[in-house]
N, C-alpha and C positions, 0 to 999 in steps of 0.2 A: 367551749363556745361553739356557736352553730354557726356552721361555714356557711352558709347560704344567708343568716340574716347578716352578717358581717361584710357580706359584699353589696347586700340591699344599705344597707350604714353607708357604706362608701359609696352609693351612687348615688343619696342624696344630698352629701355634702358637696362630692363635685356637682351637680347642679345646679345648688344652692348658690357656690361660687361663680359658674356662670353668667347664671342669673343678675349675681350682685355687679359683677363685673358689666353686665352689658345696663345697669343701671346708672353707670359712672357717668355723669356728663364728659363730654370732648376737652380737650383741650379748641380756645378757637384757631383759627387758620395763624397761618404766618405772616405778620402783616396787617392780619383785623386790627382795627381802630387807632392805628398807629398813621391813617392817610393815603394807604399804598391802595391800586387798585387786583382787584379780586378777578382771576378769569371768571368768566362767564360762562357754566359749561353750556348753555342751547345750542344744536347744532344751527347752523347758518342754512338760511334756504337757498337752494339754487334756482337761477336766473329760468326764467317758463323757456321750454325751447319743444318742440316735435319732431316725430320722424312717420315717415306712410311706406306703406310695400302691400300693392307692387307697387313699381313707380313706370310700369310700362303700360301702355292703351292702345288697341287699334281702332281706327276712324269705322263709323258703325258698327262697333260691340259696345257691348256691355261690360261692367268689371266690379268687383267687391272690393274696396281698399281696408286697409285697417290703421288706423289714425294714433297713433301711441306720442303721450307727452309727461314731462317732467316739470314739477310746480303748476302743475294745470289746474284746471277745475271745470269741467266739461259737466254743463247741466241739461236739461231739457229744452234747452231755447239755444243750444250752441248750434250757429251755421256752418258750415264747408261750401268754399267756394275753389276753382279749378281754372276760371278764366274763360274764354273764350270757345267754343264749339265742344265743350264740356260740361254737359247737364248733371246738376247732383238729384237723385229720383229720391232716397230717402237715407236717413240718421239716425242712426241708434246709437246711446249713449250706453256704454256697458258702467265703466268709472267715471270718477274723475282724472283717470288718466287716462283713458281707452276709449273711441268709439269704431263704426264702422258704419261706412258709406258706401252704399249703391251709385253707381256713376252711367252715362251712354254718354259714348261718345260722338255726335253729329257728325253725319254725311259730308257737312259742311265746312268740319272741322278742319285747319289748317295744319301739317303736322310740324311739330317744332313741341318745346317744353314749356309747360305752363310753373306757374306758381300757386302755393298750396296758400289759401288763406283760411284759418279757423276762428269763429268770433265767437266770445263768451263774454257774459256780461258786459256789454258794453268794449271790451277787448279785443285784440284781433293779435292773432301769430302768424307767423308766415313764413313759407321756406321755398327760397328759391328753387326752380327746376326740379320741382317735386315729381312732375309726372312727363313724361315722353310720350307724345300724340305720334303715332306711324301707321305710314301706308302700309295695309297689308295685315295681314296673320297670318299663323303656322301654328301648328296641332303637331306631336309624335305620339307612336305607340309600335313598341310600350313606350312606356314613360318613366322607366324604373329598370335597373339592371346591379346584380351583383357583385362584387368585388370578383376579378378575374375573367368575368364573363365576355365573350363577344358574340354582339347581337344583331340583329338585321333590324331597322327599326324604322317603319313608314312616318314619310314627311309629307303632312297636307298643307298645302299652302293656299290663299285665298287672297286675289289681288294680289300676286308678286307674282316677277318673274324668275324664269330659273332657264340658264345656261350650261350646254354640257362643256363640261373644263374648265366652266368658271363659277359656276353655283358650287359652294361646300358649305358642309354643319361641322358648326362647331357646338359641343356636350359641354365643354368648362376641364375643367383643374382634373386630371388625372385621368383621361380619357383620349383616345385614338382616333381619326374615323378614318378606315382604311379606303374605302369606296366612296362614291355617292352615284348613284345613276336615276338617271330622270326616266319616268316612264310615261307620264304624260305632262298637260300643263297644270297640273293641279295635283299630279304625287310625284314623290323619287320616292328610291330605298336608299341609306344609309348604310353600312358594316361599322360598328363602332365596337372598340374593344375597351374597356375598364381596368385599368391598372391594376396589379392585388393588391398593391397597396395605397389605393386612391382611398380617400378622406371621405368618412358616413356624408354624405347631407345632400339638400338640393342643389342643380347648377341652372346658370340662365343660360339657357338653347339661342344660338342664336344661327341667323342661316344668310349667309354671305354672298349677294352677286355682285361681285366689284366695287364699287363705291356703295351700296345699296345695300342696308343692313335689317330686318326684322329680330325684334327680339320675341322671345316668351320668357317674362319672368317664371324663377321655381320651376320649370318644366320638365325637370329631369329629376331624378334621384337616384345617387349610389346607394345601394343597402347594405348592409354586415353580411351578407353570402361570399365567402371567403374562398375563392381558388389560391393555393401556396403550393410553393415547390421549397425543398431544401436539396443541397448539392456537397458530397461530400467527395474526395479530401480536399480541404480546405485550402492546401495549399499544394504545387507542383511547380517543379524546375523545367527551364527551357531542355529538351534534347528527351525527356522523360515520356516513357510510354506505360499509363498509370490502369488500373481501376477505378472505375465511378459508379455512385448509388445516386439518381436521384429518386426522392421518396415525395410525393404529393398528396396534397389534402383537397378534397373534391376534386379531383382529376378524372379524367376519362382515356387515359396514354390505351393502344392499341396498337400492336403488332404492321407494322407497314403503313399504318399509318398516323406515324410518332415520327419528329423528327426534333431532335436537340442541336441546338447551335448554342459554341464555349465562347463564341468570338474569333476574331482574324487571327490563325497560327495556330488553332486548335482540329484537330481530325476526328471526326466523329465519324463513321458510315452505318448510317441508319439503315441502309437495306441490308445490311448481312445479319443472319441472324445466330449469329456465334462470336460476334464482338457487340450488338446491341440488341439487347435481348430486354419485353417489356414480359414483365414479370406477373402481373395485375396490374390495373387500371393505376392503382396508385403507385407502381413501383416497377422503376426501370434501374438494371444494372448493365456493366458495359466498358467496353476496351478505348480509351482515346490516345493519341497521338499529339506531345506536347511538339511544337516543331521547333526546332533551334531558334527561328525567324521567330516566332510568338513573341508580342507586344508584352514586355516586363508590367507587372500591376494587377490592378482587380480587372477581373473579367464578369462579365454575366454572363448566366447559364439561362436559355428560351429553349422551353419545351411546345410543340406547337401539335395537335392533336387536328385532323382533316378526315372528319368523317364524309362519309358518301353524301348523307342528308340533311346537315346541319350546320351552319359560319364553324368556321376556325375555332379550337382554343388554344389561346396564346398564353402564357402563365411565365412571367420574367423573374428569377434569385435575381438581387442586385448582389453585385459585390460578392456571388459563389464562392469564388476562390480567386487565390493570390499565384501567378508564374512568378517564378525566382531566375533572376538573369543569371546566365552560366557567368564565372568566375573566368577574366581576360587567362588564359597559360600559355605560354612557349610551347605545352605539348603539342597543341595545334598549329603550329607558326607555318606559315607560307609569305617565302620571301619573290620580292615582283624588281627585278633589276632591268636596267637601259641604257644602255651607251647608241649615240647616234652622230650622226655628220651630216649636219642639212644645209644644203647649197640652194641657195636663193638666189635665181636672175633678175636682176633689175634695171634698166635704164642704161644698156649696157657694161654692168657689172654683174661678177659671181661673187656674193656676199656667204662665205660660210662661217658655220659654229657649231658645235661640239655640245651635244645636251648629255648630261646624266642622269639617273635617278635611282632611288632606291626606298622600298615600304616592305617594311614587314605585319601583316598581319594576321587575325586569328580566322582560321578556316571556319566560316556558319553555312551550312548548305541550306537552299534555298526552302521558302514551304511549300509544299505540294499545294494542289487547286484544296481552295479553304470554303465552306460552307458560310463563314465569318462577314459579317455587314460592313468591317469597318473600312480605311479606304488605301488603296493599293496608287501609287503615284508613279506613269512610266515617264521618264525627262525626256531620253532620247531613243532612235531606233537603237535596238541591240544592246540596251544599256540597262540594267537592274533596277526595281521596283524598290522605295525605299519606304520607312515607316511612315505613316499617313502623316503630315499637317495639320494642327486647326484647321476647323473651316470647311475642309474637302467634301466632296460629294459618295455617300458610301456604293461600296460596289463591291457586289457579290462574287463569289466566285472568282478571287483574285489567288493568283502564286505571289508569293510575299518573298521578294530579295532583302534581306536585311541590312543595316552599313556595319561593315566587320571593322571590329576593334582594331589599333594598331597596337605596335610591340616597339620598347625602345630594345636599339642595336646598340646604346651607347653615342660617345659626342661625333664621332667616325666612321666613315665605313669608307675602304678603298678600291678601285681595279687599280691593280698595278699587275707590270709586263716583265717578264725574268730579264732584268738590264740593261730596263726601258723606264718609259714615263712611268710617275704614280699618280693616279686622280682620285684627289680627293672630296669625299662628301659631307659634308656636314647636316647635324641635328637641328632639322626646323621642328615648332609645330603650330599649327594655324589658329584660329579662334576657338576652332570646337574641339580642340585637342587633338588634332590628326597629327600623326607623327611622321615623319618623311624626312629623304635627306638627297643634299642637294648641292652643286658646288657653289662654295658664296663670291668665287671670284672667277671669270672666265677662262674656260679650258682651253690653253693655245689646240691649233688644229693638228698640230706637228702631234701631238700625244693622242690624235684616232691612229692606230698603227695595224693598216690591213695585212690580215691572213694570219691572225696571232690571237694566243687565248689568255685572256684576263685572267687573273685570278679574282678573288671577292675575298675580302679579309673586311668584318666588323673588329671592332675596340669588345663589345658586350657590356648593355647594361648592368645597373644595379637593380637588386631584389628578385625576388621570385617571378613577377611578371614581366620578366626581360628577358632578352635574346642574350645566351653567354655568348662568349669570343668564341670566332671561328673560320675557320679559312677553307674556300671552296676552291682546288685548280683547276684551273681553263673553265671556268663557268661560261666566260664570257667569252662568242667569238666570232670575231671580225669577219666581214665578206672578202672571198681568196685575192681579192686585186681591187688598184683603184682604178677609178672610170670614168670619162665625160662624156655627158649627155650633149650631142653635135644637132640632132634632129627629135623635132623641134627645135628651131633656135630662139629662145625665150630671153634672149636680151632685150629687146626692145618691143617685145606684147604686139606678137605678128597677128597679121589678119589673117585667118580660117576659112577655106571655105564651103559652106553645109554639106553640100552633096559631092565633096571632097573624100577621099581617104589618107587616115591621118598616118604619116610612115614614124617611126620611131627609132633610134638608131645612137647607139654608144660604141666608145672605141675606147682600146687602153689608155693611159696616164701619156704614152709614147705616141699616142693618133692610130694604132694600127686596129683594123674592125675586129671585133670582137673580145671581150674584155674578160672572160674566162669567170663571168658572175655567176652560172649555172654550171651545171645543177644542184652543188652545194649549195646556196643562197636561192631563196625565195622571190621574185621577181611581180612587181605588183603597180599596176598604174593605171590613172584615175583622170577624164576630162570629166569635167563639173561648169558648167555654163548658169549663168543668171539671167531671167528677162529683164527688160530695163524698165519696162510700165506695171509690170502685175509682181514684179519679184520672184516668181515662179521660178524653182532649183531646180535642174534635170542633170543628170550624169551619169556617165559610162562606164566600167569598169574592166578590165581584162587581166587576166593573168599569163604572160609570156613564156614560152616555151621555150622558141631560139633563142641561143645566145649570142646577143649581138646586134639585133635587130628584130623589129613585129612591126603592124602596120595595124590600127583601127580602121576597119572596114566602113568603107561611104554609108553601106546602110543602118551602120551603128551610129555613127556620128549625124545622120540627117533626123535624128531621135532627141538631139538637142536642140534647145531654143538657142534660138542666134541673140547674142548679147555679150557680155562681158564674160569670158571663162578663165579657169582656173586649172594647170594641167601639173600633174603629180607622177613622180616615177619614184621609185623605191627600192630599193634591195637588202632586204634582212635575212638572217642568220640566226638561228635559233642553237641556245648552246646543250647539252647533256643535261637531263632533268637531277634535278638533287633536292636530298631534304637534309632540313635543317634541325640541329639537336636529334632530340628522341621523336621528332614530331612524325605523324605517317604521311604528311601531302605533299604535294611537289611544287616544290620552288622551280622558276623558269628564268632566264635570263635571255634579253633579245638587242641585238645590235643592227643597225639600220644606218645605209646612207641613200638620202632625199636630194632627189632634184625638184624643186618648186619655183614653175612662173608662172606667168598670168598671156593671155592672149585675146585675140578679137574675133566672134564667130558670125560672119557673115550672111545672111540668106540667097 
């Protein structure tokens, strides 16, 4: 048989069948003629509605609008009307959905928003606040910039005013403007930068003096000219001093004058050129410095390119790379110990009481001065910068103190005396998890016992990130003798007077002068005065020599405002540095006893 007519056979039976097949009437619907109703497939028309763009005008110009509607029918006889000190010149119908109209807007013209009305056949649409009549115009150029670019870009204005410090453009969604400077009453220059990753399209320009807004609709355009940067590795640990590749597409990077910033805790130094080093235009490699202190998270990497001749290029990775917070350990542990005795005079009484304390935590050294934007927060003089806030204001070139981890000691930690008092500490920790320990019932005073050294004994947490048990002797030690403070007499808050000198004077427990607090013990005291109208805090401070007696000199003390004062004397004792565990930093322990009253400083 012949293969070839045998498969012509078979394609016209199936055909055939086809055919027959698409000959079969239907079955009818489900529900024909049984009463039921049948959908309807026509689609449904929707309700006439319009929309116009631009929808902005200035008072004596002219403007092209373009009129777009839905369920319309725009014929040769459709009007356009705008309202009030808004002349339509002429109408072009393109569709039934589309026309475009010529407008001027009269001298006369009020500004405020008019109402769009379009009539066709005997019909009328209309859309509220179609159009915004404003004082004023503005023209830029260019009027177009690329993804990544930053541009310089002339602002004409006509009929507005412009403020320096208070006149600014704004570009729209994805756009910077670094500058703005006024050169006469009728130009500025702007510096505007373009995100890399700002969004293709037109924005509305708009140029801002305080309450006083001009717009230009569409007056801007982002284009697809694509500045990108990529940053590798992706990811680094705090304490980490890594290699980086950043590689860029349209770049222009240049030797000295490149500069990359990782963020606040990152070390970059762009002027050496043996840890950053620009390779080609498109490609910089290079040495950074992760700091202990560096903010855990995504960081961005800004490469910023400053030629002699031409704006900035700024080119931002979002989200570069990730820092990995170090892991809390004991290897690091620094422990901070206190015993004290503070005597308080009041109303002729000496009110004393017995403070302790004790923190263990993880040693993070500070970060060096950081290139970094984000924001460095100082509370008090002499006191550590913490991670920035919501909210804060950014500020460059900050050293970044971090808040160090605490360590559990376990539920315990004690000073006790070889067969004497024991004091005991207990395991607090506050809301944000700080750990400290502290005594939860008051320390009789009989248990400060001068001229003698503490030991330090913790219990020792559980797990890996805890303090084991440990005992430290004489950590802790007391000032060689006790002592009363005779002069000043702070019972009852004496009167001062300025151009006075202030004498100072303690005697032993037994009254005889000199109480043997030197030169073992550290000797430290503080007059602090308030003004009573402006608040204003002045104070003195001295460090004592003799033992037994000092005197603040007239012309130190005529340095304070006369008002309410505050006077302080001290004596601490610092014990043997030690470390704790395997750790390398040093633990300190310090004892102190305070005389604090209050007095009256005179003029």
């Amino acid at each position: 048989m012949n293969r070839g007519a045998g498969k012509a056979r078979a394609y016209m039976w199936l055909i055939s069948l086809v055919l027959g097949m698409s000959c079969t009437s239907s079955p009818p619907p489900e529900g024909a003629g049984s009463g039921q109703d049948v959908p309807d497939p026509t689609p449904l028309s929707l309700p006439a509605q319009i929309a116009m763009q631009p929808d902005v005008a200035s008072i004596g110009h002219q403007a092209t609008i373009r009129i777009t509607g839905v369920s319309t029918a725009f014929s040769e006889d459709t009007s356009v009307s705008l309202g009030d000190g808004v002349e339509v010149l002429d109408v072009q119908v393109l569709s039934p959905s589309e026309l475009v109209a010529e407008l001027s807007v009269l001298e006369t013209a009020v500004p405020g928003y008019r109402t769009l009305a379009v009539t066709s056949a005997g019909e009328t649409l209309s859309l509220p606040a179609a159009l915004l009549v404003q004082r004023g115009a503005i023209s830029i150029d260019p009027a177009r910039a690329d993804r990544g670019q930053t541009v310089d870009i002339q602002v004409h204005v006509e009929d507005v005013t412009m403020t320096a410090g208070y006149t600014w453009l704004d570009l729209g969604e994805g756009t910077t403007t670094r500058s703005f400077e006024i050169v006469d009453d009728n130009l500025a220059v702007a510096r505007v930068t373009v995100a890399s990753d700002a969004s293709i399209g037109s924005r509305v320009v708009s140029l801002q003096n305080g309450p006083d807004r001009v717009l230009l609709p569409e007056g801007f355009l982002v284009d697809r000219g694509l500045i990108a940067i990529t940053f590798s590795p992706p990811v680094v640990s705090q304490g980490d001093v890594v290699q980086f590749v950043v590689e860029g597409t349209g770049t222009h990077f240049e030797q000295g004058k490149t500069a990359l910033d990782a963020g606040l805790g990152i070390l970059v130094d762009a002027s050496s050129p043996d840890t950053f080093i620009v390779e080609s235009p498109t490609r910089i490699t290079g040495t950074m410095e992760v700091c202990q202190s560096a903010v855990p998270g995504a960081h961005f990497a800004t490469v910023t390119t400053s030629p002699d001749d031409a704006p900035p290029e700024i080119v931002t990775s979002l989200e570069s790379f990730d820092v990995l917070e170090l892991p809390v350990s004991p290897d690091r542990a620094i422990g901070s110990f206190y015993l004290g005795l503070s005597r308080m005079m009041r109303e002729g009484l000496l009110i004393e009481a017995v403070y302790a304390s004790a923190t263990f935590r993880v040693q993070v050294q500070a970060c060096g001065t950081s290139t970094g934007t984000s924001c460095g927060v100082t509370t008090l003089p002499d006191q550590p910068a913490f991670y920035p806030p919501p909210g804060c204001t950014p500020t460059p070139n900050t050293t970044l103190y971090p808040p160090t981890p605490t360590l559990d000691a376990g539920d315990h930690v004690y000073f006790e005396v070889d067969g004497g008092p024991s004091i005991q500490l207990d395991r607090h920790e506050d809301a944000d998890g700080y750990i400290y320990y502290a005594p939860s019932v008051d320390i009789p005073v009989e248990d400060f016992v001068f001229d003698t050294g503490y030991d330090i004994r913790a219990e020792g947490g559980a797990g890996e990130e805890a303090i084991a048990a440990f005992v430290e002797r004489n950590a802790l030690v007391t000032p060689p003798s006790d002592f009363r403070l005779v002069e000043p007499d702070l019972r009852y808050a004496p009167t001062l007077d300025r151009y006075d000198s202030v004498p100072v004077r303690w005697t032993d427990s037994f009254g005889n002068p000199g109480a043997h607090t030197a030169p073992v013990a550290g000797i430290y005291s503080r007059l602090r005065t308030t003004e009573a109208v402006t608040g204003a805090v002045t104070e003195i401070r001295m460090v004592p020599i003799d033992d037994g007696e000092f005197v603040f000199p007239a012309e130190y003390v005529s340095m304070l405002n006369p008002g309410a004062g505050r006077f302080l004397f001290q004596v601490t004792r610092l014990g043997m540095p030690f470390t704790i565990g395997s750790s390398p930093y040093i633990s300190s322990a310090v004892t102190a006893v305070s005389y604090d009253g209050y007095f009256e400083l005179r003029d």
